[in-house]
C-alpha positions, 0 to 999 in steps of 0.5 A: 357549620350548620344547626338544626331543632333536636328531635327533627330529621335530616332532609337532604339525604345527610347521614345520620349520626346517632350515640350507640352501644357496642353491643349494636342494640338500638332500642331507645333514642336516636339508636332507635331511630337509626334502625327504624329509619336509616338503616343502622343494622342491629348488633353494630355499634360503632361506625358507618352503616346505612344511611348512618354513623354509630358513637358509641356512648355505651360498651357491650354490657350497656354502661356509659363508656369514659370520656376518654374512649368517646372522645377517641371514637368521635375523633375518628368520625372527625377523620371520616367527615374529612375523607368523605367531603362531599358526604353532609352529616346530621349529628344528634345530640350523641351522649347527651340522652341516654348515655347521661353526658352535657352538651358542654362535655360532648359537644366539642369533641366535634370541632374538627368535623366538616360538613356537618349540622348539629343541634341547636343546643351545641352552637355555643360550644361550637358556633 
């Protein structure tokens, strides 16, 4: 497991994993960041496209999803880190901006994904 500064990008070509809306607008943030500069394509907001992975923190009309349906949606990009094993991950500090959640709410969601860095922010929840 690996940690890097919120507000850096990765450097070794990992995939940019970003906190989204499911309407795929990504106007602020690290969405925004995600168009500019990974490829995350405008009106998809969950998943893998381009160099970069959509959580959706937000639904369709723009309101902070539940905890529940985050955690069902990071639980799946858990899955993928695993079928993907020799895919690096670089994950922003998703939902903890914009969507309004704790780095103690979100951050351990993340326990079961491999290969991955993540903000310094999270390592005491997952160091």
């Amino acid at each position: 497991m690996e940690f890097h500064r919120d507000g850096t990008l990765p450097q070794n070509g990992e995939i940019w994993v970003f906190g989204s809306n499911l309407a795929g607008i990504h106007g602020a943030g690290a969405a925004k960041v995600a168009i500019d500069k990974f490829g995350a394509v405008w009106g998809e907001g969950l998943g893998l496209t381009g160099k970069c992975y959509a959580i959706p923190t937000k639904d369709a009309n723009l309101f902070t999803r539940d905890l529940k349906l985050i955690e069902f949606d990071v639980s799946v990009f858990c899955s993928v880190t695993k079928a993907m094993p020799n895919t690096k991950w670089f994950v922003t500090r998703v939902g903890c901006g914009l969507a309004g959640f704790r780095d103690s709410q979100i951050a351990p969601m993340f326990k079961d994904a491999i290969n991955c860095s993540f903000a310094e922010e999270w390592r005491e929840y997952l160091g």
